[in-house]
N, C-alpha and C positions, 0 to 999 in steps of 0.2 A: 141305584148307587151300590158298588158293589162293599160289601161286610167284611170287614177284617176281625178276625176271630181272634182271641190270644186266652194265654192259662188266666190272667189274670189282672181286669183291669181295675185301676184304682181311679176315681173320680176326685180330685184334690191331692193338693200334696202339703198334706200337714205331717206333722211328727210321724204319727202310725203309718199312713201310710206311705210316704215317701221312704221311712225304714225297711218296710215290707216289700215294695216296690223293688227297691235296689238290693235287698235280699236275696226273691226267688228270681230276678233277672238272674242274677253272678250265678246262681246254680243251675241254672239253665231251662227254666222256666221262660214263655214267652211274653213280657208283660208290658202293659200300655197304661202311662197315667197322663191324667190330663188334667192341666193347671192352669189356671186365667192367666197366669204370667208373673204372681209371686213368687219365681222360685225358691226355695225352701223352706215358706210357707210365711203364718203369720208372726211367730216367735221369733225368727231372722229378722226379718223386713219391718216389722213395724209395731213390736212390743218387746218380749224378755231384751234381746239385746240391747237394741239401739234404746230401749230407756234406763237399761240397768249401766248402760254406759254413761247418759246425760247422768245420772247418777252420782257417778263415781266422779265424773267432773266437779258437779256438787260437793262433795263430802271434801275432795282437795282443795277446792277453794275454802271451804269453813276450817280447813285444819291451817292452810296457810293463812290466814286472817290470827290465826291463835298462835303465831311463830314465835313469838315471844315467851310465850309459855314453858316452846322447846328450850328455850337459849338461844335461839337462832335470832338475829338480826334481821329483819325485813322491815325494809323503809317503807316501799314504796305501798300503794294503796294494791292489794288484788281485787280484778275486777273480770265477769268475762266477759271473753271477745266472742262474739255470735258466732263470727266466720271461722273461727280456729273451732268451735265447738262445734258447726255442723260441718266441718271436714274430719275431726275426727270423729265422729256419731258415721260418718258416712262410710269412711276406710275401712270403720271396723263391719258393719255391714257389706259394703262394697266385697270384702276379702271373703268371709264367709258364705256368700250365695255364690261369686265363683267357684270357690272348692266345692259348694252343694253342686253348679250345674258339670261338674267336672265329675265327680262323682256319681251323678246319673249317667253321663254318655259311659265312662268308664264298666258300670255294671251290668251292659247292653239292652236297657230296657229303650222302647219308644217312650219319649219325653215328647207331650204332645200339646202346644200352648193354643187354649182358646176356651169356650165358652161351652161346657157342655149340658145335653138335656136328655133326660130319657126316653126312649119311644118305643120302648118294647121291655118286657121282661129279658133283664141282663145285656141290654142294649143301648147305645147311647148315639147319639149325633153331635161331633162337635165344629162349630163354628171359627173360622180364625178373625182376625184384626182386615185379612184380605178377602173374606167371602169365599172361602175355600171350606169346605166340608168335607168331613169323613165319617163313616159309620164304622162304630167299634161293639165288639160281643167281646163278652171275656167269662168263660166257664166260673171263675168266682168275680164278684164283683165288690169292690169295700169305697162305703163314702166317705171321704175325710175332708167335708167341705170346709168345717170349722165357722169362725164366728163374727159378725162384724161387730162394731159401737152402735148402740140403741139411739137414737132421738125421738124421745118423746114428743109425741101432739101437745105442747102445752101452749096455748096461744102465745102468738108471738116469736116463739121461739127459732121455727125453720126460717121465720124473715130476716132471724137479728143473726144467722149465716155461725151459728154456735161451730168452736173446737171439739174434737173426738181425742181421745188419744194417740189416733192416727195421724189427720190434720196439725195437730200441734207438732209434731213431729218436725216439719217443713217449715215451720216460722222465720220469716226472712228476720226479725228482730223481736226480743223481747218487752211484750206491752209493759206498761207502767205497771197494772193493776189488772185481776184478774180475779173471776165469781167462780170456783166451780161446785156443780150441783152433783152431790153425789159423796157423801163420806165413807167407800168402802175402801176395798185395797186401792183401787186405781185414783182413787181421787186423793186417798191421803199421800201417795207417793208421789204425784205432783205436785201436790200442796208443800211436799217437804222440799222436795227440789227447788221447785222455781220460787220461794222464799228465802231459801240461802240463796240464790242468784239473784237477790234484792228485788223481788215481786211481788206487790202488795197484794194476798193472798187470803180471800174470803171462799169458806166453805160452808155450803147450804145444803143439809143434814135434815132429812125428814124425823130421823128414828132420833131417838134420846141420847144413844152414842152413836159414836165414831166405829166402823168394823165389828157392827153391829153379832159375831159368829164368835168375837170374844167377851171374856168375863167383864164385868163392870172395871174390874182395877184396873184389867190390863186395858181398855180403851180408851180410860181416864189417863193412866199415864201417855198413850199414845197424845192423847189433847193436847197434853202438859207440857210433850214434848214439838208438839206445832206450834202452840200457842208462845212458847218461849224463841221461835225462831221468826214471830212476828203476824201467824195466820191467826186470820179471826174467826172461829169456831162457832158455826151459829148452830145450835142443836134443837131440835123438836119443831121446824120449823121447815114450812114447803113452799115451790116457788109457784105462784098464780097466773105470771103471766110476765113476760118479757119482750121488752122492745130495745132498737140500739136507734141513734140518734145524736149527730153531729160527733161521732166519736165515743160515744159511750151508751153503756149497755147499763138496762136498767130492768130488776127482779121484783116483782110485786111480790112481798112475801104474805102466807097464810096468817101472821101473826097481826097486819095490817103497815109493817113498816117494808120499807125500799132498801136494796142492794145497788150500789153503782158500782163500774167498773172499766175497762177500755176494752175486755174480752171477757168472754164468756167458755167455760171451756165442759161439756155435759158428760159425764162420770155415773153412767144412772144403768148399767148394765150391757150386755150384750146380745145378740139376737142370730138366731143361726141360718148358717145360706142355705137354704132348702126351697124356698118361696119359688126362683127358675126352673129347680132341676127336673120338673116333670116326674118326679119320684112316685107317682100315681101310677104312671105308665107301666113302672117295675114290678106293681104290687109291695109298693113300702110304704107302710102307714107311718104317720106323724102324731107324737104326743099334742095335746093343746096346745104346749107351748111352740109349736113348726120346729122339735126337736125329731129326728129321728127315733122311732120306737123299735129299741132293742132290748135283748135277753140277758141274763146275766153274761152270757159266751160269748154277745155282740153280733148278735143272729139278729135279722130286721124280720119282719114276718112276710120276704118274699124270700123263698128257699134258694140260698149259693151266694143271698146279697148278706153283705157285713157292713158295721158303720162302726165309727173310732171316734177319739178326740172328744173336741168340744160340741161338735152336730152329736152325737151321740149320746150326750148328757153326762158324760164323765167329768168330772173335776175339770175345771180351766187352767189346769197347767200343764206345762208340754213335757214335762216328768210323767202325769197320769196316760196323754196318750204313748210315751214313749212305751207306757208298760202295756199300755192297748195293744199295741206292736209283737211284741211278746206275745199276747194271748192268743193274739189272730193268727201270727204264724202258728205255735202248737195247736190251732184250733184246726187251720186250714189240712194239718197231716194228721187231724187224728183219724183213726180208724171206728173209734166208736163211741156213745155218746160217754162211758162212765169216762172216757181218757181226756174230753173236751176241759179247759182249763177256763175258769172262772173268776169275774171282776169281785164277786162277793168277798168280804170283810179285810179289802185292802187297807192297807197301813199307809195314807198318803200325806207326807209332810208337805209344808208350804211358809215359804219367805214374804215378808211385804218388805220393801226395799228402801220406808222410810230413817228418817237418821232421828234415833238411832233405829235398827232395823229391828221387825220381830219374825221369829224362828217356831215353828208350832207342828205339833206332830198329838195324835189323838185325841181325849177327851177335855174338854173346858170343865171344871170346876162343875158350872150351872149344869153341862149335858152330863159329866156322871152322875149328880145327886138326882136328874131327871130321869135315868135309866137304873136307880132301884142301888148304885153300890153305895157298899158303908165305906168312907173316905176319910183320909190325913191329908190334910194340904200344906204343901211348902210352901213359902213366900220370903225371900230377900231381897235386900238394895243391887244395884250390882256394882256398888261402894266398894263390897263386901270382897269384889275380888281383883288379888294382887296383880293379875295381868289388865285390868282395866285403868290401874293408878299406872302402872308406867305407860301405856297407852292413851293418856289422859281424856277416854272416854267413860264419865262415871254415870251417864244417865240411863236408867229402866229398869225394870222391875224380872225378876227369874219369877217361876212359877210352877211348881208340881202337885202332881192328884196321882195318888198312892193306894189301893185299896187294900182297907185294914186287914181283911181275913187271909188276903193271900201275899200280900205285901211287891202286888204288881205293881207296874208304872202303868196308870192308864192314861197320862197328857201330861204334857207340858207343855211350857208357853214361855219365851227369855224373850224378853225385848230389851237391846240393849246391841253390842259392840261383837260384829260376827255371829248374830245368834243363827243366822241361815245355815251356816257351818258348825257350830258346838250341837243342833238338833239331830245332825244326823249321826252323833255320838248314843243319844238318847233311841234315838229311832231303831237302830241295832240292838240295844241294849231292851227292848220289847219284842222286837222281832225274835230273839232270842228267848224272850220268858224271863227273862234272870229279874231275881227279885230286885228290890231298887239297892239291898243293902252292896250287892255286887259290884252296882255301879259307883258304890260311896265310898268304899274300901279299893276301888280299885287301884294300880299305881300307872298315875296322871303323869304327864309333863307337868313341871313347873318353870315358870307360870305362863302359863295359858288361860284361854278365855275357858278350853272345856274341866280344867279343872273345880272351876266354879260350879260344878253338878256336884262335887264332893258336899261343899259346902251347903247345895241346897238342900240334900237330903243329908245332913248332918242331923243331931238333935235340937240344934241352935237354932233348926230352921223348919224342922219338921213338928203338928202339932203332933200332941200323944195320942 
């Protein structure tokens, strides 16, 4: 079979590398990625979007249920409609992977869909849907296989045919009632959505809280804030064993009581695609975890192969491989090692997309006082700010960690109304160094949600 050679083949097309991809094509670089057939990876097709969409659906039905509040008259009851909901989930999807595969043909790379495996250092074979093969070499080579949903071996469970975040996706209708296992980001952001869409909504939590990576307050308000929209919060407690049966799914918990429900939906982590690719053949070794084993630069330990994203072990947001993207191209033109550009002591903010939503960018409270600084912490309602009263979203807590000697911002944490957006107010304002008093004095729009950083680092809110 004869070998198609090119500058630069990419393996997946996640964020990093489909950016990278469509990059050195347009400059005239020869390059070939090869994709199972998600085009534009997993963040279009079957997460950030199309849930941050079911989302926003959510959040206008709970504000139109509150119309009265506005002044506005609303008789009738809102309620949704599945079929309006998954055509628009789909539109908006549908729209953006055509612009993605239009923007491939357009930056003249091969765009190459099928299954691929390595068989050689810097070599691959890729399979189609029709039994057609090709062999590709590409002088650099970068994996951005990225990550699928985990299902755990826990008895029972593969037979009772559990939801992923994937699969739920596709739901021809919404169950009654619904178990899911797993209280991190993905679980609570389900729990929050499909609750306001009237879903009786149990969550089964091994750890003591909720998004177990924040402080104790903030995951308690996160509870507060499920538990008042009707989820029932089972905390410290794991499931033994699952079976479904005449319609309903049933969780043997650790504690010795039962979970029922009509679905089951498993929220228990992610697992990365490396298991097919033959990545042995490359000379690319794999952490324990069947992560790709790379360098700080994104170097694998087979020389000219790179790896991004989430198979790489970078953060699981498509922000963190976007910046992967970034590194690998200045990596791929530097000329020598001091110029190569480095994932170490990135600033990586991150949104959970529960209502109300939390916004978080560097240190928790717990992880500065465990790394040695002497600390002020903020803390207010976010009652406390005037763009929330006229938007009549008053629920969640703000949060800042301040270090005493230098009077740095080392975290924050707003959960509450746009905090995904008022963090990356905070996020500059560290990337920058400026002490926190800069940010407190600064002059804000009023009123706005990010004016409420005045307020948190005020003295009203700040300890001495």
């Amino acid at each position: 079979m004869t070998t198609e050679n090119f500058d630069l083949l990419v393996v997946g097309g996640g964020k990093a590398g489909k950016s990278l991809a469509m990059d050195l094509a347009a400059a005239g670089q020869r390059v070939a990625m090869v994709e199972r057939g998600m085009i534009g990876g997993t963040c279009i097709n079957v997460a950030c979007i199309p849930t941050k969409t079911l989302v926003n659906s959510a959040r206008l039905l709970a504000l139109t249920r509150r119309a009265a509040e506005f002044g506005i008259d609303a008789t009738d009851s809102p309620a949704i409609n599945i079929n309006l909901l998954r055509a628009r989930k789909e539109d908006v999807v549908g729209t953006m992977v055509a612009g993605q595969r239009k923007s491939f043909l357009a930056s003249g790379m091969d765009l190459v869909i099928g299954e691929a495996r390595f068989t050689g250092p810097h070599t691959i074979e890729v399979s189609d849907d029709a039994g057609t093969r090709r062999t590709l070499s590409g002088t650099n080579v970068v994996v951005n296989t990225g990550m699928v949903p985990s299902v755990p071996d826990l008895p029972g469970l593969h037979a009772a045919a559990p939801l992923t975040s994937t699969s739920i996706l596709t739901l021809a209708e919404l169950p009654e009632s619904i178990i899911i296992l797993g209280g991190g980001y993905i679980g609570c952001e389900f729990a929050s959505m499909l609750a306001i869409m009237g879903v009786a909504v149990t969550i089964i939590q091994r750890g003591d809280a909720l998004l177990p990576r924040e402080d104790a307050d903030v995951s308690s308000a996160v509870a507060s804030a499920l538990e008042s929209d009707g989820v029932s919060v089972r905390l410290g407690v794991s499931a033994e064993s699952v079976s479904r049966s005449n319609g309903t799914v049933t969780v043997s918990l650790s504690d010795g009581t039962t979970a029922e429900a009509a679905e089951i939906l498993v929220a228990l982590g992610r697992e990365p695609v490396t298991a097919q690719l033959g990545l042995e053949e490359a000379g690319v070794e794999l952490t324990d975890k069947g992560l790709v084993q790379v360098d700080e630069f994104l170097r694998t330990t087979a020389p000219g192969v790179w790896a991004a994203g989430d198979v790489a072990g970078s953060p699981q947001f498509t922000h963190a491989s976007w910046n992967d993207y970034r590194i690998l191209k200045a990596n791929l033109a530097a000329t020598s090692e001091d110029s190569l550009h480095s994932t170490r002591d990135r600033l990586i903010p991150y949104g959970v997309f529960t209502t109300p939503e939390l916004g978080r960018v560097g240190l928790s409270e717990a992880d500065a006082r465990a790394a040695g600084h002497d600390i002020r912490v903020a803390s207010m309602p976010v009652t406390a700010i005037p763009r929330a009263r006229t938007v009549g979203h008053l629920d969640g807590i703000w949060k800042a960690v301040v270090d005493r000697a230098t009077d740095q911002i080392l975290g924050v944490s707003l959960l509450g109304h746009d905090s995904s957006e008022v963090i990356a107010v905070v996020q500059m304002a560290m990337l920058g160094q400026l002490p926190y008093q800069r940010l407190r004095d600064a002059v804000i729009a009023h009123p706005t949600m990010a004016e409420g950083l005045q307020l948190l680092f005020s003295d009203a809110f700040l300890e001495k």
